[in-house]
N, C-alpha and C positions, 0 to 999 in steps of 0.2 A: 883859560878864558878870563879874558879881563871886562873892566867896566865899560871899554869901547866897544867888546864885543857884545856883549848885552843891550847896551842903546841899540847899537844896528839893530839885531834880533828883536827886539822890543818895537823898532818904527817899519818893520818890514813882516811882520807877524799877519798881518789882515788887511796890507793894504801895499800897492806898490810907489817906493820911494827913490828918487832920483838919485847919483851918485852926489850930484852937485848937494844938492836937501842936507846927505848926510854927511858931508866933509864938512857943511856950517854947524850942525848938532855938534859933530864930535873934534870939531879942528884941528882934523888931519884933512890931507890931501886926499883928490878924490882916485889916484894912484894906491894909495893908502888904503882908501875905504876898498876897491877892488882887491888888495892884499887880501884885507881884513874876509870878505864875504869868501874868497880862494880856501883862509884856512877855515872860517865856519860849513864850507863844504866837505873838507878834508876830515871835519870833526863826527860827519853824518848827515847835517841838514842838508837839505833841497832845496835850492834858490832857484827861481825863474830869471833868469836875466834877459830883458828887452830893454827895444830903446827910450823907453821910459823911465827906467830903471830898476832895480828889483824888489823881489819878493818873497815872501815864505810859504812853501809850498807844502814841505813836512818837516818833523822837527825830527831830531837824531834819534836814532834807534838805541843809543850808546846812555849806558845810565851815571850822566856828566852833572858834577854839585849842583848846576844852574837848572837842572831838568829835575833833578830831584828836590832842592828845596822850593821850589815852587809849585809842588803837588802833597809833598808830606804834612799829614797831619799829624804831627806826635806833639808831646810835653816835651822830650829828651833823648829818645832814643832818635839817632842819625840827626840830632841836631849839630852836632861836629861830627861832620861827613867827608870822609877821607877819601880820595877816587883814584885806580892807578889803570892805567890801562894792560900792563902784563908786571906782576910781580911773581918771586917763588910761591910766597903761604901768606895770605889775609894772616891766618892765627900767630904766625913766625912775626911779621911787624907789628900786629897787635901785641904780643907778650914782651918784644924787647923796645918799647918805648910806653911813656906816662903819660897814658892819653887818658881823659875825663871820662866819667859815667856816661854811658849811653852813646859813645863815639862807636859810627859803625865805618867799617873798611874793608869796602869794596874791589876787586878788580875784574876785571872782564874776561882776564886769564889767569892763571893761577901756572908757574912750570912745577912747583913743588906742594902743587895741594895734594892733602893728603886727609884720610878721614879715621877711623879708630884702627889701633895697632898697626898702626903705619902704613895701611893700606893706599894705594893711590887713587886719588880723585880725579878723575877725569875734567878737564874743562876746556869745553870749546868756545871759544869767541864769539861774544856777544848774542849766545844762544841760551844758558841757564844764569841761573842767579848764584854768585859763590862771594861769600861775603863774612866778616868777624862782626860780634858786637859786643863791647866791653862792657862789664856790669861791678860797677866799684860801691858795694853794698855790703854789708854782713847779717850772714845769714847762719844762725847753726848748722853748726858738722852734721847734725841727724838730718839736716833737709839735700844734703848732698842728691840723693837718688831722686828727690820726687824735683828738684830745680834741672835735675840733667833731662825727664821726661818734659818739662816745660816748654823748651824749644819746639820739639816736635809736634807737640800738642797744640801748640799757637801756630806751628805753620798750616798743619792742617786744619784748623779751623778757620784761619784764614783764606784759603784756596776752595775747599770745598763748594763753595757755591759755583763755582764755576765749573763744575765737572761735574759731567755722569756719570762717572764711575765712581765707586766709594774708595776711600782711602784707608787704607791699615797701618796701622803703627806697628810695627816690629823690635819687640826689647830689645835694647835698652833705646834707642832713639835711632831707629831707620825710620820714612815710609817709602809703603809699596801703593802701586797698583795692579790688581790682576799678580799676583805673585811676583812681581820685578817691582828692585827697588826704581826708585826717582828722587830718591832725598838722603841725604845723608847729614849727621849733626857728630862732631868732635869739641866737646866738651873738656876746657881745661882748666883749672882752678888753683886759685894762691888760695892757705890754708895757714893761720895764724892759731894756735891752742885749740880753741873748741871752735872756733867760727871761720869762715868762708867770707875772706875779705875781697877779692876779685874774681872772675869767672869772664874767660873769655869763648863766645860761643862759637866756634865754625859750622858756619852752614852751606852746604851745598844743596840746590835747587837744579835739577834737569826740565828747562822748561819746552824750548825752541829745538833741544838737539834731534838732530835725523839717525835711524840704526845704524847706520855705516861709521857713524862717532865711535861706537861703544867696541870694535876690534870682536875679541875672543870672548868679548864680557856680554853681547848682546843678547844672548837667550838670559841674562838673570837683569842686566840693565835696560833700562826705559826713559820716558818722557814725559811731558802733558802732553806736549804736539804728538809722539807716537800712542796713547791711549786714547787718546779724544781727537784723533784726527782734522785738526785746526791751531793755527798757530795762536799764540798768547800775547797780550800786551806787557813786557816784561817790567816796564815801570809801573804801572798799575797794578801788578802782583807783588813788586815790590814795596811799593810805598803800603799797602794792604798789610803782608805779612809786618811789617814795621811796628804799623802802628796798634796790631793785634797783639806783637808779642810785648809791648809798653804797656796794654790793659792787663794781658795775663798777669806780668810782674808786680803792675801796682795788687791785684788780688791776688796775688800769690798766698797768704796764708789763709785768707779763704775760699778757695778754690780745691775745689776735693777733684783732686789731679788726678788718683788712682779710679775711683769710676767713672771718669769722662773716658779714659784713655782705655779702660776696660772696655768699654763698648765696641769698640772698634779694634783691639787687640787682635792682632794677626794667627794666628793657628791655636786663638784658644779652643779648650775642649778636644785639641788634638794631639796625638803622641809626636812629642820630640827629644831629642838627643839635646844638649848642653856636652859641645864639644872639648872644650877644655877640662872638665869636671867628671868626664864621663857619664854623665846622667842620661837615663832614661826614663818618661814618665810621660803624662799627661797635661798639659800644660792648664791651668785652674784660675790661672786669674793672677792679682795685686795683691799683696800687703798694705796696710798701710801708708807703709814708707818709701812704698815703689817696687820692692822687691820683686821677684817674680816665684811663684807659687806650682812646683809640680809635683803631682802626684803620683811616687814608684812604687815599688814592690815593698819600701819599710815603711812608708808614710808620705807624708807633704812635708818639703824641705824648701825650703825658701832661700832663691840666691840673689844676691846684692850686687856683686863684681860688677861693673861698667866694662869688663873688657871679654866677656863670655863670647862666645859665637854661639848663637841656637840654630838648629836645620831641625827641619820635620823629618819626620821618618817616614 
């Protein structure tokens, strides 16, 4: 979308405008302006067209730069906002280009998203939020665990008002609701001697998807629209989540990550397995440092790994 296309959108927004009006604005032809309003249909909007001329009915459902920065409140993060309509992996063109702190990068489909252990991410079109956001900071090696729970923890905090139901955090950085996940975070990080010079975040949000999305995966995968039974405004969750997770970071080292996230901690006080490790135990709580804390048959063993899979027993 260019600058012609914006004037239109801008003089046709709350009131109807002639074609003739808008070919003097923008001096193209009024063949041209009709072009022009064909592709801002094609893009999502709703034009009324009468013999008056037209109008804005509704604005695209599709989360396009011109829709998004003109609702985000941030300092930096998604101030260079990248938009694709189907690419492989947000995280894949995130890592292999030099894009700026705080650049988020968006697509509306993803064919090769993927989320921890190379598991695949489902993503249907223009129904969740699946997006990168690049964080070009350094942070010590020991904050590794407690910045990979951060994502999670600024998304649900950000969503939360909006739902009945409570949300669970699931170590290392799933959430659930109702025991199915709806969120997913793949966390990847450039690591220089002792510090964490980049970290690119993928996140997967299941906002709008209907069950018939999720295949063989639907008794463990979910939604907001299938938990709360009403559909969401996906830019307004999105510009939310944004500008939540831009406060978390800026208080990142005063922000006691491990008891917020404890609260809401998904099967704590319950027996689980840690399938890679073999563990069985009690699930207890945080570390300091994010770790996760179960209690077996020799004592409280504390595990760190980002790549564990835990199930309840």
């Amino acid at each position: 979308m260019d600058r012609t296309d914006q004037i239109i959108l801008e003089q046709i927004e709350d009131k109807t405008v002639s074609g003739e009006k808008l070919s003097k604005l923008t001096g193209i032809s009024r063949v041209a302006v009709w072009k022009r309003i064909k592709k801002l249909e094609d893009l999502g909007y709703r034009i009324k067209h009468s013999s008056e001329g037209y109008r804005l009915i509704e604005r695209t459902p599709y989360l396009l730069p011109v829709e998004i920065k003109r609702a985000l409140k941030t300092g930096y993060i998604g101030k260079n906002y990248i938009f694709f309509d189907q690419i492989d992996s947000t995280n894949m063109y995130a890592k292999s280009n030099d894009l700026p702190d705080g650049t988020v990068v968006l697509a509306e489909n993803q064919t090769k998203g993927k989320g921890r252990k190379g598991r695949r991410w489902i993503s249907s079109k223009g129904k969740g939020l699946y997006f990168s956001i690049v964080i070009k900071r350094n942070y010590p090696l020991n904050d590794l665990m407690k910045l990979s729970l951060l994502f999670p923890y600024a998304v649900k905090e950000a969503i939360k008002d909006y739902l009945e139901n409570q949300i669970k955090i699931k170590w290392p950085n799933d959430l659930y609701i109702n025991n199915r996940k709806f969120a997913g975070f793949l966390i990847e990080t450039e690591i220089e001697g002792n510090e964490i010079n980049r970290i690119i975040a993928g996140i997967g949000i299941n906002i709008n998807n209907e069950p018939e999305e999720f295949g063989d995966i639907k008794d463990t995968a979910t939604s907001l629209k299938i938990e709360e039974g009403k559909t969401f405004c996906r830019k307004e969750l999105f510009c939310r989540v944004l500008e939540t997770i831009e406060k978390s970071l800026d208080k990142f080292s005063s922000l006691d990550l491990t008891d917020e996230i404890e609260k809401d901690l998904l099967w704590k006080g319950e027996n689980i397995r840690i399938l890679d490790e073999g563990i069985e135990g009690r699930l207890i709580g945080l570390d300091r440092s994010g770790g996760l804390k179960v209690l077996t048959e020799k004592g409280v063993l504390t595990v760190y790994s980002g790549d564990i899979s835990v199930r309840k027993i």
